[in-house]
C-alpha positions as CSV (number, residue, x, y, z in Angstrom):
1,X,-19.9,4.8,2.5
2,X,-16.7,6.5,1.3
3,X,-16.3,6.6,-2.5
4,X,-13.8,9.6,-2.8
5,X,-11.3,8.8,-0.6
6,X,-8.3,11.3,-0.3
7,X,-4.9,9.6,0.7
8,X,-2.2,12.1,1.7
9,X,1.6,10.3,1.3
10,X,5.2,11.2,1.2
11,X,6.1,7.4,1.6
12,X,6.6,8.0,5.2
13,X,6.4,4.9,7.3
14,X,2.9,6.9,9.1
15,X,2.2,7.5,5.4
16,X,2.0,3.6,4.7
17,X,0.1,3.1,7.2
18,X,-2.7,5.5,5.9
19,X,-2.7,3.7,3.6
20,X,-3.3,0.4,4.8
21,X,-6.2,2.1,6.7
22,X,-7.6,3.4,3.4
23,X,-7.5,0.2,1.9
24,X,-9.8,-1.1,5.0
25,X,-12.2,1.9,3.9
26,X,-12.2,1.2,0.3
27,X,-12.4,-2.5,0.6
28,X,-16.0,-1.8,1.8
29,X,-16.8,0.2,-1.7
30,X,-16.9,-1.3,-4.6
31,X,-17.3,2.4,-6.2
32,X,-14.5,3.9,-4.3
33,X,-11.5,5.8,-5.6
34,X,-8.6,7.1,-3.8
35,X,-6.8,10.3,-5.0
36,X,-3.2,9.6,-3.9
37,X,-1.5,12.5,-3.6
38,X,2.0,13.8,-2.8
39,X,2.8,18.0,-2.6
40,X,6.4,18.4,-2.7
41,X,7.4,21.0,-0.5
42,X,8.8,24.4,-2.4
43,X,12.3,23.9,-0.1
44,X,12.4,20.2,-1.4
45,X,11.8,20.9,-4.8
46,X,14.9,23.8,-4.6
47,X,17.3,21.4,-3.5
48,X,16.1,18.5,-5.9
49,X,16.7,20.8,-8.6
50,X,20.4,21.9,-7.2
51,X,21.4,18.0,-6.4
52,X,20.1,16.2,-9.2
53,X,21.1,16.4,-13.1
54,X,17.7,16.4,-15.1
55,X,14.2,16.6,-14.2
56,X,13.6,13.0,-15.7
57,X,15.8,11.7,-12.6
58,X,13.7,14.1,-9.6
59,X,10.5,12.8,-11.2
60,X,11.4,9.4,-10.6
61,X,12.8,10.4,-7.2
62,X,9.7,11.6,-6.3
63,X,7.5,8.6,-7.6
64,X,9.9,6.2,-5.7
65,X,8.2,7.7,-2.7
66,X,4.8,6.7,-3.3
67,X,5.9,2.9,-4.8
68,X,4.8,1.2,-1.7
69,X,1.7,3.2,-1.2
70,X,0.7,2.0,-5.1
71,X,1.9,-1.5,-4.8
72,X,-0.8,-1.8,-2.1
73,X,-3.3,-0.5,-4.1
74,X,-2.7,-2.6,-6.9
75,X,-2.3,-5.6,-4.8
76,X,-5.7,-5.0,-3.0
77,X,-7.9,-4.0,-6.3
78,X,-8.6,-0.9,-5.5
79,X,-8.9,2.2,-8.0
80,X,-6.7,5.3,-7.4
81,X,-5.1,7.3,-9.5
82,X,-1.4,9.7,-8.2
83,X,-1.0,13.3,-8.1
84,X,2.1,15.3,-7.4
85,X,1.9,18.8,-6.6
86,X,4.3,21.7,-5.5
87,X,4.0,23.9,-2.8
88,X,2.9,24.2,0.8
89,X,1.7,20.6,1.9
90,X,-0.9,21.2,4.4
91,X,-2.4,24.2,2.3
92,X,-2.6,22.3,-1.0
93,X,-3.7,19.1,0.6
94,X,-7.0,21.1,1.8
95,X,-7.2,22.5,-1.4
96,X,-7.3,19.4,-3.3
97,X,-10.1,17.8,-0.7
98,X,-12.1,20.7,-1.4
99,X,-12.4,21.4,-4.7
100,X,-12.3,17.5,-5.8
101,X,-15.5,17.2,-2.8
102,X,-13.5,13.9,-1.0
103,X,-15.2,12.0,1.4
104,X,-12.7,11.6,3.8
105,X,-9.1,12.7,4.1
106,X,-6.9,9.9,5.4
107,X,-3.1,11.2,6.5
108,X,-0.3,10.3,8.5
109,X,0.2,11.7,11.7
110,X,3.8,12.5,11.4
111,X,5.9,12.6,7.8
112,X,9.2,12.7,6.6
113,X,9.7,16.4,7.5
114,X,10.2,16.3,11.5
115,X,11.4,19.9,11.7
116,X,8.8,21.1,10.5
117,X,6.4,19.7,12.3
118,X,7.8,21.1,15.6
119,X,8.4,24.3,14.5
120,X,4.9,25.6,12.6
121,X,2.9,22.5,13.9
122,X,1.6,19.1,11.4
123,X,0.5,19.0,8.1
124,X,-2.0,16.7,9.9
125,X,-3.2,19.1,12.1
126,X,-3.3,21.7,9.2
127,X,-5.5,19.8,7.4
128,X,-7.5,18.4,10.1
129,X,-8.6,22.0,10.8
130,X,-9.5,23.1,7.2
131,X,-10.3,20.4,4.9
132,X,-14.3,20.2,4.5
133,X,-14.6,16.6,5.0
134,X,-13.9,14.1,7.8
135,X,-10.4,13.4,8.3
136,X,-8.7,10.1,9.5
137,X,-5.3,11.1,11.3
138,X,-3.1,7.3,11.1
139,X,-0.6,6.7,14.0
């Protein structure tokens, strides 16, 4: 059914659980492979640089994040692979879908930037409305 599968995170606890339900698609697939991928925010990645020493240190920081998310992948057998990107989250999150064809697009509903979201509206809804593929919005 779903062999690309595209699994938006920033470790959020609505980030986890897309990732539990992406395991439940993959599961079914013994061909599937999920794109993990994390965009840092250009406002995040300005104060990492200010409050942290070395770029060795905010690149940890930054894969800390997504430990959870891989731990469940590994534990369940599935194939993924991590990418970090910079920039504007929703607009690089459709980009990525897109260009690398996914199947489906599975994200949490809410992240780890709540501001945001009320001000200019989800990163979920964002992609929801672009990305070419279905997408799977996790509570």
């Amino acid at each position: 059914m779903f062999s690309k599968i595209l699994l938006a995170s920033d470790g959020s606890a609505h980030a986890l659980r897309a990732a539990d339900k992406t395991i439940a698609l993959a599961e079914h697939n013994p061909s599937a492979h999920v794109h993990v991928l994390y965009v840092v925010d250009s406002t995040k990645s300005k104060y990492d640089v200010l409050h942290h020493s070395n770029s060795i240190e905010i690149d940890l920081k930054r894969k800390e994040k997504l430990e959870m998310t891989e731990q469940k992948l590994k534990k369940a057998g599935i194939s993924y692979e991590i990418q970090i990107l910079h920039g504007e989250p929703g607009p690089e999150i459709v980009k990525y879908a897109n260009s690398h064809d996914a199947d489906i697009c599975v994200i949490g509903s809410r992240g780890l930037n709540s501001l945001q979201e009320m001000v200019l509206g989800s990163v979920s809804h964002k992609v929801a409305k672009r990305v070419n593929c279905p997408v799977m919005i996790v509570k």
